[in-house]
Structure formats: structure tokens, C-alpha cells
N, CA, C and O atoms as a GROMACS GRO file, in nm:
protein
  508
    1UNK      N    1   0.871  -0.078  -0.810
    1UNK     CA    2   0.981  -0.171  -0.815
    1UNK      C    3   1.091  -0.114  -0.905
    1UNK      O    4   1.072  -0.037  -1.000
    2UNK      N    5   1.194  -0.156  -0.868
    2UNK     CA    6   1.365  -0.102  -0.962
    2UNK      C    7   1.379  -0.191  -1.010
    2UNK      O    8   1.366  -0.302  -0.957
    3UNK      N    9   1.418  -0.164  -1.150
    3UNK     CA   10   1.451  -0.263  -1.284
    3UNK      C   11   1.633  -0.233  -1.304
    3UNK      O   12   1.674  -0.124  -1.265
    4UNK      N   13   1.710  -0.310  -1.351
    4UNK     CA   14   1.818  -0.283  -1.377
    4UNK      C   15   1.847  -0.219  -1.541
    4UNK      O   16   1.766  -0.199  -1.632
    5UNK      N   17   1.984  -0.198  -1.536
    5UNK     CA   18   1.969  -0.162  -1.702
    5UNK      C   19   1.951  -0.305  -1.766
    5UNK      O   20   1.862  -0.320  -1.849
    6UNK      N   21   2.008  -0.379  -1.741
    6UNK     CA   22   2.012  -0.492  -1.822
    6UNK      C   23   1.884  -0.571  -1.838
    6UNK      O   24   1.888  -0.654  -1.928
    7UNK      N   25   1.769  -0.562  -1.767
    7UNK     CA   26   1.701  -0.595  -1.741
    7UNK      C   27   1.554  -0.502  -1.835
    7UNK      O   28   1.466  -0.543  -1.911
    8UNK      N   29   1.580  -0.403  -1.796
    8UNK     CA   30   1.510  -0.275  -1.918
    8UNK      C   31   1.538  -0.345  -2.056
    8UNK      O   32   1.452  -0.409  -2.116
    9UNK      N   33   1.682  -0.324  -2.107
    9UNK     CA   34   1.725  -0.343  -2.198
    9UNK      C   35   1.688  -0.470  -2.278
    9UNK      O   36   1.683  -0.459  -2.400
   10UNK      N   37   1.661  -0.591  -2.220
   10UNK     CA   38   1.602  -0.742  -2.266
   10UNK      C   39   1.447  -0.747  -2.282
   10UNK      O   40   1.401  -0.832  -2.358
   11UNK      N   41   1.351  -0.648  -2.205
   11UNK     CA   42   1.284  -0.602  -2.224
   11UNK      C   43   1.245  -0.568  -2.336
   11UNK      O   44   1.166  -0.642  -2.395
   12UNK      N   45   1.289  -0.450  -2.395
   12UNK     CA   46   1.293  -0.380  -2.483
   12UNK      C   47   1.299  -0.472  -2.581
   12UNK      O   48   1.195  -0.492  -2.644
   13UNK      N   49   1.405  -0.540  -2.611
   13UNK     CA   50   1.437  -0.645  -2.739
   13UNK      C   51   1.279  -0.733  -2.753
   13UNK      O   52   1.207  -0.753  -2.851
   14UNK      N   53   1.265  -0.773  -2.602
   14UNK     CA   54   1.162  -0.859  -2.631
   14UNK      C   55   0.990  -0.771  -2.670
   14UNK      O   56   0.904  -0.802  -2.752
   15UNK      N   57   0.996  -0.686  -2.596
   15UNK     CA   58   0.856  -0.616  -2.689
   15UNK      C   59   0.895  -0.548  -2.836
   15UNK      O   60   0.804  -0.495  -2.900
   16UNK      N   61   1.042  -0.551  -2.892
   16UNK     CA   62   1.022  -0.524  -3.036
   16UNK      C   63   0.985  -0.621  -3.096
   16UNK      O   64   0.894  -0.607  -3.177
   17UNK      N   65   1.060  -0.783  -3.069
   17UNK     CA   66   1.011  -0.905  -3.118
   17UNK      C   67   0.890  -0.920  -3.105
   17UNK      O   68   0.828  -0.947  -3.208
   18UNK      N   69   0.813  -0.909  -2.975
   18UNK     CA   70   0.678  -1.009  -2.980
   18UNK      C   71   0.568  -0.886  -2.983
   18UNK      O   72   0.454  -0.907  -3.025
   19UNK      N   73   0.608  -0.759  -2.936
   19UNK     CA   74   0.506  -0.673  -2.892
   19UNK      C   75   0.496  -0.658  -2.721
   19UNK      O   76   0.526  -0.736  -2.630
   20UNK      N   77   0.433  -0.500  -2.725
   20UNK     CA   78   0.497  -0.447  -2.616
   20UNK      C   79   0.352  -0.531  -2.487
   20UNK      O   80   0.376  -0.530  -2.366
   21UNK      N   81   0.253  -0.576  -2.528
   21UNK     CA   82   0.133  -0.633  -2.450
   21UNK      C   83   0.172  -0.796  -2.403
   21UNK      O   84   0.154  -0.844  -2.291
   22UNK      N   85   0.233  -0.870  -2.533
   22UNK     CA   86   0.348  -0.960  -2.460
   22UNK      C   87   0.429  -0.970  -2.385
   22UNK      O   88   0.436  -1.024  -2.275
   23UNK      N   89   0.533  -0.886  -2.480
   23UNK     CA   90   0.612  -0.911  -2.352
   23UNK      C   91   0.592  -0.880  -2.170
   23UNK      O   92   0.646  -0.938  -2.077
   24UNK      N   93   0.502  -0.779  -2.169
   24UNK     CA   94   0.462  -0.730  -2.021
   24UNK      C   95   0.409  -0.849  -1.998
   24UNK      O   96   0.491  -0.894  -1.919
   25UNK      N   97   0.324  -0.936  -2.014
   25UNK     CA   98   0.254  -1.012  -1.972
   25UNK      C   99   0.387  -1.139  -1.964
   25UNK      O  100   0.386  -1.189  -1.851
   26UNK      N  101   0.470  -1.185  -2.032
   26UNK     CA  102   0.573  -1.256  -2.009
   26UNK      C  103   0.646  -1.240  -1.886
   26UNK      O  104   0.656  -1.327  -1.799
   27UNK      N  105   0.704  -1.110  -1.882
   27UNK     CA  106   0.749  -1.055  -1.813
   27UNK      C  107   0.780  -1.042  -1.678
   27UNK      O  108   0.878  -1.035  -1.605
   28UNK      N  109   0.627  -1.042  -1.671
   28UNK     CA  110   0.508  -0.984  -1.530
   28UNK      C  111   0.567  -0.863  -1.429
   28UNK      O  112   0.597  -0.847  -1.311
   29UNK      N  113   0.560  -0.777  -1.575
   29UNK     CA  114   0.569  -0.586  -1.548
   29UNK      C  115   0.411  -0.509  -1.615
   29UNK      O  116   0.352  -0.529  -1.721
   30UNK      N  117   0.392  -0.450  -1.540
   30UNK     CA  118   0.278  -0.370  -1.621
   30UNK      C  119   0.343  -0.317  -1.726
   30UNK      O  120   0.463  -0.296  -1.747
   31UNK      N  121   0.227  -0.294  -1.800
   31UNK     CA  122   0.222  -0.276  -1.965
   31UNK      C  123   0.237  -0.170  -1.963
   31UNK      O  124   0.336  -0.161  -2.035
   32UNK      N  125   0.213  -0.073  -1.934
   32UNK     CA  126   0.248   0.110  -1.892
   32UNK      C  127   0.404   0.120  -1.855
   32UNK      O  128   0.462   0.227  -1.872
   33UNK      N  129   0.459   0.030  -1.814
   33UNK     CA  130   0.589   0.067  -1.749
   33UNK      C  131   0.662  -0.004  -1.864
   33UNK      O  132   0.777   0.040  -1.865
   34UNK      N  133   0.649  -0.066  -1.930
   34UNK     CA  134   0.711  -0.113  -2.091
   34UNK      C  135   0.706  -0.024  -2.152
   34UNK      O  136   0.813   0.017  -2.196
   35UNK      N  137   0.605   0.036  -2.177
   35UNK     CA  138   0.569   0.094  -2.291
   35UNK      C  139   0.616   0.266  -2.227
   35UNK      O  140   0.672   0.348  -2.300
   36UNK      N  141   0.588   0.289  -2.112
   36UNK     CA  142   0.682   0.439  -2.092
   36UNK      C  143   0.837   0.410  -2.131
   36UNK      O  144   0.896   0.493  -2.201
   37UNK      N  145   0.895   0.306  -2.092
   37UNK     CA  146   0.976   0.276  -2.136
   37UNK      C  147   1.064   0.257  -2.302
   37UNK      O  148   1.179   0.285  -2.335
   38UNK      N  149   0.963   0.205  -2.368
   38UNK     CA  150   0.976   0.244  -2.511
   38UNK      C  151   0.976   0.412  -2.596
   38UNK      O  152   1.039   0.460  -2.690
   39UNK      N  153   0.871   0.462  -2.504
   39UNK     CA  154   0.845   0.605  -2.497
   39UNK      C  155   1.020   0.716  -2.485
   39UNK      O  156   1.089   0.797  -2.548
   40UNK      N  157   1.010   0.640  -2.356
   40UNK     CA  158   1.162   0.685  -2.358
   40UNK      C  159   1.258   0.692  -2.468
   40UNK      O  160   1.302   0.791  -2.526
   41UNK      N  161   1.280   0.578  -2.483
   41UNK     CA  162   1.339   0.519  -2.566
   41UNK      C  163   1.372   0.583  -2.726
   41UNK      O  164   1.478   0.605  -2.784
   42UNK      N  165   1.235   0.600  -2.765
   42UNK     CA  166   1.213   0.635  -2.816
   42UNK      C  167   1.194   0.788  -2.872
   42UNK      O  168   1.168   0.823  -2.986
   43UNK      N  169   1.216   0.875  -2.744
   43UNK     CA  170   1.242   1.045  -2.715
   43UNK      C  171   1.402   1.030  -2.667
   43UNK      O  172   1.445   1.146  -2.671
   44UNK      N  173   1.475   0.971  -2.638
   44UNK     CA  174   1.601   1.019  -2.572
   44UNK      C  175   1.717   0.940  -2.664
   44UNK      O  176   1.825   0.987  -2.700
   45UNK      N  177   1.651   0.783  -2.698
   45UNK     CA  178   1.765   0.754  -2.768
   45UNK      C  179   1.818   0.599  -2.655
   45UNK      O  180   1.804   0.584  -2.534
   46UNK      N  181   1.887   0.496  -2.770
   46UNK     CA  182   1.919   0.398  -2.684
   46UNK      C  183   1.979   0.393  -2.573
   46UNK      O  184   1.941   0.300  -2.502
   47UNK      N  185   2.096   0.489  -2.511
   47UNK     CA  186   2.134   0.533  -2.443
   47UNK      C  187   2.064   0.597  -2.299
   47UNK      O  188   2.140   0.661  -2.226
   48UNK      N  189   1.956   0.585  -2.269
   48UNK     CA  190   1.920   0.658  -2.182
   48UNK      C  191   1.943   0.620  -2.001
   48UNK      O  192   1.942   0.692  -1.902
   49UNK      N  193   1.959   0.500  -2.016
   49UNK     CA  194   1.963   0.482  -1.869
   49UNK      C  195   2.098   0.404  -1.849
   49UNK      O  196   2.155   0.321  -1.919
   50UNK      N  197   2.135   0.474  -1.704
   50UNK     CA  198   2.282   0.415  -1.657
   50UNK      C  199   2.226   0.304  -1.552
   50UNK      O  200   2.115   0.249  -1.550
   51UNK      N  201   2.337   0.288  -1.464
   51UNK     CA  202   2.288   0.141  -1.377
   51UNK      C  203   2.173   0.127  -1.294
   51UNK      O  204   2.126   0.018  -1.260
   52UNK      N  205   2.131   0.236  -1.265
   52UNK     CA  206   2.006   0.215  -1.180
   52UNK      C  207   1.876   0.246  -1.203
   52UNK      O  208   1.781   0.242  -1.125
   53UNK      N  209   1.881   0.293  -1.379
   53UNK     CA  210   1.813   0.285  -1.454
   53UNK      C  211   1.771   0.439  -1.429
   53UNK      O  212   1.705   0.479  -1.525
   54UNK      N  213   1.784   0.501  -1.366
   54UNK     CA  214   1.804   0.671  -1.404
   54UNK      C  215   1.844   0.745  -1.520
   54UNK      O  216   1.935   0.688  -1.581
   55UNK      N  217   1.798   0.872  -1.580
   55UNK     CA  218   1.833   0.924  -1.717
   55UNK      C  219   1.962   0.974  -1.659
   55UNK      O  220   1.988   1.017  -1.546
   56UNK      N  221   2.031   0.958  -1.758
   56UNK     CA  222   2.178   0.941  -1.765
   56UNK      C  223   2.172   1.116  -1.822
   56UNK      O  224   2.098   1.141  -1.917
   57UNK      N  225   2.258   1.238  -1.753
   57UNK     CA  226   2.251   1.340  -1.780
   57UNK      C  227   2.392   1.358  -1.870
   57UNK      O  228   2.496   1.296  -1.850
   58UNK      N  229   2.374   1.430  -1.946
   58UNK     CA  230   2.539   1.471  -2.024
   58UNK      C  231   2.618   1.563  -1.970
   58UNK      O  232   2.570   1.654  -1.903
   59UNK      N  233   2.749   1.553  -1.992
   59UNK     CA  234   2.812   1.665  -1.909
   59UNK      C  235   2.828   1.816  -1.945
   59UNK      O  236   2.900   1.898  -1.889
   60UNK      N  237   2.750   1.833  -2.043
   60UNK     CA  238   2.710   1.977  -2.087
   60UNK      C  239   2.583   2.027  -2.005
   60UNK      O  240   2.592   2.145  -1.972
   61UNK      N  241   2.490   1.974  -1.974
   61UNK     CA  242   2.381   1.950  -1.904
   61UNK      C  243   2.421   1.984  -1.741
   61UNK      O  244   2.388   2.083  -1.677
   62UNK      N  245   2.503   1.869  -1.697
   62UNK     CA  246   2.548   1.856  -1.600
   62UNK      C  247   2.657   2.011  -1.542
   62UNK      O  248   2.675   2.052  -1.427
   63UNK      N  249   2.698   2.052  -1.642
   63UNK     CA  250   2.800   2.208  -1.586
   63UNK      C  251   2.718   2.306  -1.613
   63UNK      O  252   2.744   2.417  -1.566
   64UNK      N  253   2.602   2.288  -1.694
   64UNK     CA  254   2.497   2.441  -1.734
   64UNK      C  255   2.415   2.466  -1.576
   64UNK      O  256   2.394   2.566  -1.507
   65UNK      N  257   2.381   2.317  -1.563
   65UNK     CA  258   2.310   2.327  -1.389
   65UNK      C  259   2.374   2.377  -1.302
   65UNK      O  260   2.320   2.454  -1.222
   66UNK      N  261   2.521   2.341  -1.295
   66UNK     CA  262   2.634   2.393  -1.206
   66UNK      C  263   2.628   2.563  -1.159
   66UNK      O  264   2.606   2.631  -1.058
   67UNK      N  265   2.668   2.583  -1.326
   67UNK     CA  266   2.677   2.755  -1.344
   67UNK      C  267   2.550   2.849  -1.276
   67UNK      O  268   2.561   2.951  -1.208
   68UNK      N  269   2.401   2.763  -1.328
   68UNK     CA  270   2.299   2.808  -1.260
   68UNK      C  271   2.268   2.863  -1.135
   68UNK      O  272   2.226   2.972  -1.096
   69UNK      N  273   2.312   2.712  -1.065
   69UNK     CA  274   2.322   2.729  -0.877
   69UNK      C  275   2.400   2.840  -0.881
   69UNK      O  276   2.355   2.952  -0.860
   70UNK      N  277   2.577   2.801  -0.921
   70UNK     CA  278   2.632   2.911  -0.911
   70UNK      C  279   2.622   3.020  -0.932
   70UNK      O  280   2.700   3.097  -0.876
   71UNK      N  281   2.516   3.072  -1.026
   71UNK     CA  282   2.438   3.221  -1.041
   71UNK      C  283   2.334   3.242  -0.945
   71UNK      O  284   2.324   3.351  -0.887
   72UNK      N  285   2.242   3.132  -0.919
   72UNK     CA  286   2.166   3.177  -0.775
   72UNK      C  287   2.214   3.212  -0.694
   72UNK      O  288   2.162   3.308  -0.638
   73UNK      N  289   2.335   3.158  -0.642
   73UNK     CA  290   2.420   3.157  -0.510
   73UNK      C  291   2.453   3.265  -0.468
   73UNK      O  292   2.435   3.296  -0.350
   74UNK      N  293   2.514   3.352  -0.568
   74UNK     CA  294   2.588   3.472  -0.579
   74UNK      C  295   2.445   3.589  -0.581
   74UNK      O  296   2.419   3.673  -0.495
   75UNK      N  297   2.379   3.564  -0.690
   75UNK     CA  298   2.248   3.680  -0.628
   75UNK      C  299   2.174   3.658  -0.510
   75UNK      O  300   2.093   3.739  -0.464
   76UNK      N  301   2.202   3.553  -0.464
   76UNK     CA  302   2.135   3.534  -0.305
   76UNK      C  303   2.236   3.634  -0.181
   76UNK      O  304   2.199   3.710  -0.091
   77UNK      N  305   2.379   3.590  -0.228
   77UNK     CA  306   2.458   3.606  -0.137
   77UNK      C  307   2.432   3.803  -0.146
   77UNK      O  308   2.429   3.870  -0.043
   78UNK      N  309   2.419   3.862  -0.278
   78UNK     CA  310   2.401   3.998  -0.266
   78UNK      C  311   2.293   4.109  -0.263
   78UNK      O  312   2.280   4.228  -0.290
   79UNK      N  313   2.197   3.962  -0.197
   79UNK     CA  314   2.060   4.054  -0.247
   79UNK      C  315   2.048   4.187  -0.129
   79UNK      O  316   2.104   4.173  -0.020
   80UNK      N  317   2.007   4.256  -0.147
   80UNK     CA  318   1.983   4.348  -0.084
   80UNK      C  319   1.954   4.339   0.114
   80UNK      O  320   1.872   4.260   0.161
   81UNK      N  321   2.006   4.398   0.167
   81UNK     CA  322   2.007   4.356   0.319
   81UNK      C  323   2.017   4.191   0.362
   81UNK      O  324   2.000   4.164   0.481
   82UNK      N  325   2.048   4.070   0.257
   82UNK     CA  326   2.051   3.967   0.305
   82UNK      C  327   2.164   3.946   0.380
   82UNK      O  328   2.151   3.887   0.487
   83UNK      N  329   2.305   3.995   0.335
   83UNK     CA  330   2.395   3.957   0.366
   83UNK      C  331   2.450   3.926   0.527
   83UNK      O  332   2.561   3.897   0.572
   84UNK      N  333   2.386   3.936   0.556
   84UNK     CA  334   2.386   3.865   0.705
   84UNK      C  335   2.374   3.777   0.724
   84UNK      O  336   2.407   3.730   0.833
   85UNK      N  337   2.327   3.719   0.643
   85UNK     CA  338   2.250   3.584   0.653
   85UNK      C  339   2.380   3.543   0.639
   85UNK      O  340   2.432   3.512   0.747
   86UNK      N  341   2.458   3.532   0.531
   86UNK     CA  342   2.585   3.429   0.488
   86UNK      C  343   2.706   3.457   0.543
   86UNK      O  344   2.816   3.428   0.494
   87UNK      N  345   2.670   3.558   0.720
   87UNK     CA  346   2.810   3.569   0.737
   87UNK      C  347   2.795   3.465   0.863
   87UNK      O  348   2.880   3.462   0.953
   88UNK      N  349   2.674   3.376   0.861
   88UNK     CA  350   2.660   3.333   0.993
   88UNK      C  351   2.615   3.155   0.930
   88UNK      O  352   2.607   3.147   0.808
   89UNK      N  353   2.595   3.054   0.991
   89UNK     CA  354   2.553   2.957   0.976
   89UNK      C  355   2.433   2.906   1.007
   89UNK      O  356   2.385   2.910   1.121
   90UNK      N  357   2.385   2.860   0.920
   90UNK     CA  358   2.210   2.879   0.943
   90UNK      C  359   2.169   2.852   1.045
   90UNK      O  360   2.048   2.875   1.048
   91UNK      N  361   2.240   2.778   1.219
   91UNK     CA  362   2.203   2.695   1.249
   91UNK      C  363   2.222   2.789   1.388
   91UNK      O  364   2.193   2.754   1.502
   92UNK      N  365   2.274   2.904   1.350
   92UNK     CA  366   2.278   3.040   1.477
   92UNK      C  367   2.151   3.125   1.456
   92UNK      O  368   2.091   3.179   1.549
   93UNK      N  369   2.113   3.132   1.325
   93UNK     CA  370   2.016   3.190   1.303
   93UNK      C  371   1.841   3.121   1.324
   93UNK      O  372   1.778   3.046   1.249
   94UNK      N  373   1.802   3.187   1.460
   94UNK     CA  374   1.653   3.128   1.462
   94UNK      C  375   1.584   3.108   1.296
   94UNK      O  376   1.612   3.164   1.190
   95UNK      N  377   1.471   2.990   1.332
   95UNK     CA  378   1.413   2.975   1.232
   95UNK      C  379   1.329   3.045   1.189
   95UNK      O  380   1.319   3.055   1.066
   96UNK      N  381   1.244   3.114   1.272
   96UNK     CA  382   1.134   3.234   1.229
   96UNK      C  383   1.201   3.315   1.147
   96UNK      O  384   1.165   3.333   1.031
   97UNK      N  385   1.321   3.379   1.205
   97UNK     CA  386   1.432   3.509   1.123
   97UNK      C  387   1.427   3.434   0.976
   97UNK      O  388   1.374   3.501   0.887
   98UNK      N  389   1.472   3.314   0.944
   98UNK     CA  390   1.511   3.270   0.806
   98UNK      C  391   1.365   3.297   0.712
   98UNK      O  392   1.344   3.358   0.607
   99UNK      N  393   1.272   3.212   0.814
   99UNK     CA  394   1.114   3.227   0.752
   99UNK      C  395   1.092   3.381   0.695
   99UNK      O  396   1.081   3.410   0.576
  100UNK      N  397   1.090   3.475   0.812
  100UNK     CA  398   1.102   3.606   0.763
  100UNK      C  399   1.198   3.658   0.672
  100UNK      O  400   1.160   3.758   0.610
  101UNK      N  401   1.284   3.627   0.652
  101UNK     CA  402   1.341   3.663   0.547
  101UNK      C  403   1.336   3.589   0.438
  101UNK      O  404   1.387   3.649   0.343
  102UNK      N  405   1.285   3.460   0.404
  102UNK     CA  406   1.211   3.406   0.289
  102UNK      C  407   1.156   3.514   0.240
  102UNK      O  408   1.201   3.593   0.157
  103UNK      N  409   0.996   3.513   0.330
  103UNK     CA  410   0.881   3.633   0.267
  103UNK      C  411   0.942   3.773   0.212
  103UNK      O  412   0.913   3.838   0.112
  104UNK      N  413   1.035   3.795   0.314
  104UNK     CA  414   1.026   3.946   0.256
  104UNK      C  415   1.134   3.960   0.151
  104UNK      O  416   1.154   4.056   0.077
  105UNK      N  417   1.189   3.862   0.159
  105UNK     CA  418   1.329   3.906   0.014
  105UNK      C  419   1.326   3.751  -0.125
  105UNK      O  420   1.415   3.724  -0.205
  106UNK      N  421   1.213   3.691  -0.108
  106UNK     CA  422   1.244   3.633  -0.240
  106UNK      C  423   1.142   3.684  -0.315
  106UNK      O  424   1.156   3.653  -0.433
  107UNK      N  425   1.030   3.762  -0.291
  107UNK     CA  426   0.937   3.859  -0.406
  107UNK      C  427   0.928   3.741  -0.536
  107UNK      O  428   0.918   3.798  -0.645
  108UNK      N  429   0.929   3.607  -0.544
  108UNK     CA  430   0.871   3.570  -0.660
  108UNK      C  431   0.958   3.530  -0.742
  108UNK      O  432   0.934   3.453  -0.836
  109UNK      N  433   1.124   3.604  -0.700
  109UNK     CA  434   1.276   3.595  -0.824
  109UNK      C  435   1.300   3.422  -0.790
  109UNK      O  436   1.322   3.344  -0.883
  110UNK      N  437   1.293   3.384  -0.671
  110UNK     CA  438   1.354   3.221  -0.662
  110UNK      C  439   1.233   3.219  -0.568
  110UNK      O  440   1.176   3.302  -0.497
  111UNK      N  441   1.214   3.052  -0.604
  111UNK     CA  442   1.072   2.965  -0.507
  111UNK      C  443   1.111   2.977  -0.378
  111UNK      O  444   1.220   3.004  -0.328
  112UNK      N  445   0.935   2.935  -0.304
  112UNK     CA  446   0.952   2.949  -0.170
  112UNK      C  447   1.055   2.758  -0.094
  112UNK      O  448   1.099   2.721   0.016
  113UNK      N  449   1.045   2.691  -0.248
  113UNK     CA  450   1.097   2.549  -0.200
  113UNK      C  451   1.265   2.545  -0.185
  113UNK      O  452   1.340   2.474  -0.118
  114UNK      N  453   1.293   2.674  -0.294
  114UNK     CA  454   1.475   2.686  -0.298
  114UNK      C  455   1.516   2.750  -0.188
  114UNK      O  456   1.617   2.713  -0.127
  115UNK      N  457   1.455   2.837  -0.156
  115UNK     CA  458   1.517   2.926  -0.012
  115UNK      C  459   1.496   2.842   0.116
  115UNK      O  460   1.560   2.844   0.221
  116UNK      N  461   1.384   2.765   0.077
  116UNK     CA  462   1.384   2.692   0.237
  116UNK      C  463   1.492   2.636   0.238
  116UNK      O  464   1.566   2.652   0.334
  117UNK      N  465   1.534   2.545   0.112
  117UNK     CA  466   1.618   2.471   0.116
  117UNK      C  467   1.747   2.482   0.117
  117UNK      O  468   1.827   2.394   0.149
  118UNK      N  469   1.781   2.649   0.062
  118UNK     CA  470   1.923   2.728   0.081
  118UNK      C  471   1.922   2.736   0.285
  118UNK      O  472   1.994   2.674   0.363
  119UNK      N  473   1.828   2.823   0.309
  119UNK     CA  474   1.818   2.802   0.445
  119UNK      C  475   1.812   2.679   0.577
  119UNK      O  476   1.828   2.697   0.698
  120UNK      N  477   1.795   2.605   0.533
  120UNK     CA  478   1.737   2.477   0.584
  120UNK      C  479   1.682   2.433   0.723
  120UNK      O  480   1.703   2.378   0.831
  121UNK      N  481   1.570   2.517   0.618
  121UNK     CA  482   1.418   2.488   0.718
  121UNK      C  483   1.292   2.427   0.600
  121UNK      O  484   1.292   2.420   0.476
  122UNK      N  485   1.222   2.400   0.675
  122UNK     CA  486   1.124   2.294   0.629
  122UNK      C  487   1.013   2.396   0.538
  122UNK      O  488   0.993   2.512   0.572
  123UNK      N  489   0.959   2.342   0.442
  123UNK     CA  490   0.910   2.430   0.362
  123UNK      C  491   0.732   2.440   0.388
  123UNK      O  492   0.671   2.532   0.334
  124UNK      N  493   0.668   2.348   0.467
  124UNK     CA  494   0.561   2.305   0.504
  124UNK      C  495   0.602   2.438   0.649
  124UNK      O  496   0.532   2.538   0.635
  125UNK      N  497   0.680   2.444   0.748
  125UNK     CA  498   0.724   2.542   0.820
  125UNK      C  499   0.652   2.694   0.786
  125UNK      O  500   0.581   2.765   0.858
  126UNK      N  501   0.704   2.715   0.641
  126UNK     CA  502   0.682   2.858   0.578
  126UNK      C  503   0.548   2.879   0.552
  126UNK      O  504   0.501   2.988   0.518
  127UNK      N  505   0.470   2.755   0.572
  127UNK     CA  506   0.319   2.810   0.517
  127UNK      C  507   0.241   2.797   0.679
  127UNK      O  508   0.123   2.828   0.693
   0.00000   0.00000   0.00000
């Protein structure tokens, strides 16, 4: 079930007041999902969840991931004999060809779950 923030948040107040086995039982949330919740809380800081109660990422966080992809992207785009691949659209290129070129050019540097998914073919496919 999805909790809101505001809803987390009254929570919270109420298992600091009464305790976290109360309030769940007030509640009628399991006591594990309070208390991961406090957990949280308690590792990240009051701040942790935006409206849909997801961890709220920072925007330093948020552009380091950016740069990342953007460094995969670029050693994908130059790996050795791939470049064929990116002069075409995945969707000209049979799926076996992509499969085969999974195996033989990611050697272990990026997962077999990122290339499926750069390629987009199914990763259950590759095995």
C-alpha cells in the first residue's frame, strides 16, 4: 500500500509520542513499515520523502548520475567494432545480432541488464 507524505509524517509524530508498537496498531500499518520508516528517518534526516513518499534525491546526486550515463554512453558508443550499432536504430537491427553483441563486447565492463536495456531487448532473451 502507498502512504502519502503527510500521512508518513503524522505517523512519525505519533510513534515518537506513544511508541512505535502503538502507534502501528492505532494506525492499522504494520509495525515493520513504521519502524523502517523511523529507520529512515533516522539515516537520511527529516527531509526524506517528497509526495509520493519516494527518497527525495539531491541535485548533486541527481547530475553525478547524469555524467555517469553520460560516460557509459560515450564508451559504449566507442567500444571497439561496436560502432555500428549506433549508426542504425535498434529496431533495424535483428535481435540475435544485439544478443551477440552483448556477449561478445561487454566482457564484464557494464552488466548483462544495462546493455539489454541500451539495446532494447529483453534480458531473460540473453540467457
Amino acid at each position: 500500500m502507498q502512504y502519502d507524505k503527510s500521512f508518513k509524517e503524522e505517523a512519525l509524530k505519533l510513534s515518537d509520542e506513544i511508541g512505535v508498537k502503538a502507534a502501528a496498531a492505532q494506525l492499522g500499518i504494520p509495525y515493520y513499515t513504521l519502524s523502517g520508516w523511523r529507520n529512515n528517518r533516522k539515516k537520511y534526516g527529516a527531509d526524506l520523502y517528497c509526495g509520493s513518499g519516494h527518497k527525495r534525491m539531491s541535485a548533486d546526486s541527481v547530475e553525478q548520475r547524469i555524467r555517469e550515463l553520460e560516460k557509459e554512453n560515450t564508451e559504449l558508443k566507442h567500444a571497439k567494432g561496436g560502432t555500428w550499432f549506433f549508426r542504425t536504430t535498434p529496431k533495424e537491427i535483428r535481435a540475435h545480432q544485439r544478443y551477440l553483441f552483448i556477449f561478445e563486447k561487454h566482457h564484464g565492463k557494464w552488466t548483462v541488464k544495462l546493455m539489454c536495456r541500451i539495446f532494447c531487448v529483453s534480458v531473460s532473451g540473453y540467457y
